[in-house]
N, C-alpha and C positions, 0 to 999 in steps of 0.2 A: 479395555476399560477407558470410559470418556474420563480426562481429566482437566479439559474447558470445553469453555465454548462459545465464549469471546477471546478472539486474538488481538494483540496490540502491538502494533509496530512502532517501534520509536525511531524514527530518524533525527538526522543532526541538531544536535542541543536537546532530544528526549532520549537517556540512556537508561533511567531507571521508570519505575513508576511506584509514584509514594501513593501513601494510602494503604496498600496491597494489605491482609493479615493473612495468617497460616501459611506465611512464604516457604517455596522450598523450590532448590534447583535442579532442572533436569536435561540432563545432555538426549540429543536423539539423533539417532543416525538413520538416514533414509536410502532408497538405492539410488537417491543421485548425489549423495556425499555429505559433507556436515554443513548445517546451518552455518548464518554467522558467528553464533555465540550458542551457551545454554540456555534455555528457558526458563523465568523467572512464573512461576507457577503459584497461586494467591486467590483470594478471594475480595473482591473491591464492590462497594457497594450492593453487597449479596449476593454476586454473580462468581461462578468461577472463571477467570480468564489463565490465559499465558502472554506475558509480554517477552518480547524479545527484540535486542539491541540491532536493528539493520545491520549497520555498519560496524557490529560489535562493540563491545564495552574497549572506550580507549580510542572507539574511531579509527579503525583500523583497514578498512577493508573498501577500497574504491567501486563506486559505481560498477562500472565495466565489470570488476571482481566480483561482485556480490553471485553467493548462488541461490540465485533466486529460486527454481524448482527446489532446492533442500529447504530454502526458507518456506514455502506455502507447501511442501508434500509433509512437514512436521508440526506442519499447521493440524494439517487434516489427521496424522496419526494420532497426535492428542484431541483430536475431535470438535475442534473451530468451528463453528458454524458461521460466526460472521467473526470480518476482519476490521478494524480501527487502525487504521494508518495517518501516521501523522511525520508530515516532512517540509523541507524546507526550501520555498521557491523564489526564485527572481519576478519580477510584477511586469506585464509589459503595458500595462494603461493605466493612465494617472490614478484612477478612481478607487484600484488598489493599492494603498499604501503601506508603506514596514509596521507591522507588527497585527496588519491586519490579517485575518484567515477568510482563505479562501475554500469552498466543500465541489471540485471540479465535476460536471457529468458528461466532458468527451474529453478525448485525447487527441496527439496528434505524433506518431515515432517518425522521430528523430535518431533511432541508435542502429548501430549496422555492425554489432560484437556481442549480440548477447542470444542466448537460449532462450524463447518465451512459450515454449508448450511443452506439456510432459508425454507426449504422443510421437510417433516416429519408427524406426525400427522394426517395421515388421505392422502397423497398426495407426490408420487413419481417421482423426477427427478433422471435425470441424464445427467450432460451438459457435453461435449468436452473438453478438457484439457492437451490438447497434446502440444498445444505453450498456457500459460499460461498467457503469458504479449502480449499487445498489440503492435505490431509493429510499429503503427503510433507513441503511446505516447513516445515509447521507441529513436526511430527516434528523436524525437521533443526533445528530454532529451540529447541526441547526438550532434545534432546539437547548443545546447546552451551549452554544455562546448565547445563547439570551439567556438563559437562568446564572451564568458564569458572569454577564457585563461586558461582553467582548464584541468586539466585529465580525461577523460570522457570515460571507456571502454564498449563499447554496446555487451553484450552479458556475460554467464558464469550461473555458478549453486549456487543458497542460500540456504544453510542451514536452517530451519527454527525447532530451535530447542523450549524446553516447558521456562528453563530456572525458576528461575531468578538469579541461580548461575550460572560463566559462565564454560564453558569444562573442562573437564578431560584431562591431557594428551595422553590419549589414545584414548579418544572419538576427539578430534580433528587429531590426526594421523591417525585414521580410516577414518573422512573425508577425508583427505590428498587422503587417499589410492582410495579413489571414484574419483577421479577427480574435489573435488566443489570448487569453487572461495571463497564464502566468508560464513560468517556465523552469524545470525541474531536472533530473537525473536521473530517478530509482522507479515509479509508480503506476509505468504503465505495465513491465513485466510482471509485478505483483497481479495487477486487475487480470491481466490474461489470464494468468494460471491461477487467479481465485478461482477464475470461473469455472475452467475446464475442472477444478475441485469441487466446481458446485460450494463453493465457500462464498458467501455474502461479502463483499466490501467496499470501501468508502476510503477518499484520502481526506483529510485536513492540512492543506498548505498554508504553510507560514511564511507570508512575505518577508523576506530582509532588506529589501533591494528594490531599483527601479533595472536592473539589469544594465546597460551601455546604453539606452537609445536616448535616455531623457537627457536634453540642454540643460544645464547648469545643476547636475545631480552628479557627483562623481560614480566614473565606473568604477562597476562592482568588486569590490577585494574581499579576500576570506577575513581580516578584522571586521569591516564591515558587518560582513554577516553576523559571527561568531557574538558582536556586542550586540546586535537585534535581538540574536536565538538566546543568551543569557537573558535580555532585558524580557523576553516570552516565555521562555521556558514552563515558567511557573503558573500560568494563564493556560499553556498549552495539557499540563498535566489536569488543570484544575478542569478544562474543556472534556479532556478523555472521561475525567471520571464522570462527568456529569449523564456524559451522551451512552456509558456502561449505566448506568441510571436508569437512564430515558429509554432503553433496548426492549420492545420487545420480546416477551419472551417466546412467543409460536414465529414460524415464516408460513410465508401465504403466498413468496416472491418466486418469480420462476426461475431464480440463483440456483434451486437448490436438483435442478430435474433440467441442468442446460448440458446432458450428456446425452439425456434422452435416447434424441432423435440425433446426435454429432459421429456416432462411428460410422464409417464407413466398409471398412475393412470388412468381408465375409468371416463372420466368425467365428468358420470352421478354420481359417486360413490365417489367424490371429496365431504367431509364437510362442509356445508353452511361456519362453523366456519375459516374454512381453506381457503373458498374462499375470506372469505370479510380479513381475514390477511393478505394475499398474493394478492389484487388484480391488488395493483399497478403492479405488474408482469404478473399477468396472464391475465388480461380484455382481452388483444388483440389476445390471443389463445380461449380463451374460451368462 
């Protein structure tokens, strides 16, 4: 039984989401282990969504730690269609400043500890990745800093480094030198494996910081951040709801059919064990 179908990721400094009615919580457990937290399940702006705490409720669970496949495979068991991800980044060009948002459409991995596909084991993808964010959601995330009053730039490149210290000054100067916008921790893992869910999504970064590289800008510390992401917070909620608003309700994007053509594996050759893991994804090819 669908019981969303907008997902909302809150990262640092978004632990709740006000507004919600008909709230209720629901724990899920998937075959790659437990989310972060329980899913906070509501109705917001006439849409049903599920939000749930990244890093769980209380801040608890480091980058590196997050399981990310339990976070988007309970995405998809309660029935996500598109995902709203809202997290919190270091800025590496002037023209992004703290408290501004940034709506990213390429990446850049930086991390060399984490899981980022739900495939393996016995069963070969490989999905599309060329525009990583979805256009609609990223749109929808646009359009609600301009109806919200906010700074809201659509487009640019995230760092998605392993972390949980944050740059070098050298390592952020060499970003500098690639041309990327801002730089993060959690966000490219989610975008993989939305994908390979065929789940739509979009991040909205919220700058705290000019990261290490800027002259006469003190390097980054977690007060720093922590007094930006309170001083947002409330902008960043106001932004979710507007762009659960703004959503579309058909997809037309080729999010939702990027499995397609992605197995490779002979599918007679596919592991019973591998198929019943994986079937929410695969039934409809297979």
């Amino acid at each position: 039984m669908k019981k969303a179908e907008i997902g909302i990721i809150g990262g640092s400094g978004l632990y709740a989401m006000p507004g919600l009615t008909n709230v209720r919580e629901e724990r899920v457990t998937t075959p790659f282990g437990e989310p972060s937290d329980a899913f906070i399940l509501g109705e917001l702006e006439g849409r049903q969504v599920a939000f749930l705490a990244r890093h769980g409720r209380g801040h608890r669970i480091l980058p590196s730690e997050l399981n990310f496949r339990a976070n988007l495979f309970a995405m998809k068991m309660l029935g996500v269609e598109r995902i709203l991800s809202v997290s919190a980044v270091g800025s590496l060009k002037e023209e992004h400043k703290p408290t501004d948002f940034v709506m990213p459409d390429q990446f850049i991995d930086r991390t060399f500890a984490r899981v980022s596909t739900f495939f393996g084991d016995g069963i070969v993808a490989h999905v599309g990745f060329g525009d990583p964010v979805c256009a609609t959601v990223a749109t929808a995330f646009e359009q609600a800093c301009a109806t919200v009053g906010v700074v809201g730039k659509k487009g640019g490149t995230y760092v998605c480094m392993e972390g949980p210290q944050f740059s070098t000054r050298a390592e952020s100067n060499l970003y500098r030198s690639w041309g990327a916008d801002v730089i993060g921790m959690t966000n490219l893992q989610e975008a993989k494996l939305a994908r390979e869910a065929e789940i739509c999504y979009a991040t909205m970064a919220m700058v705290t910081d000019y990261d290490c590289w800027r002259e006469g800008h003190d390097d980054v510390t977690i007060d720093q951040v922590v007094a930006v992401l309170h001083q947002n917070a409330e902008n960043a909620a106001k932004v979710v709801r507007a762009a659960v608003a703004a959503m579309p309700t058909g997809r037309t994007c080729a999010c939702a059919d990027a499995l397609k053509y992605a197995i490779l594996t002979d599918r007679k050759a596919i592991p019973d064990e591998a198929r019943q893991r994986l079937a929410l994804l695969l039934d409809k090819y297979l």
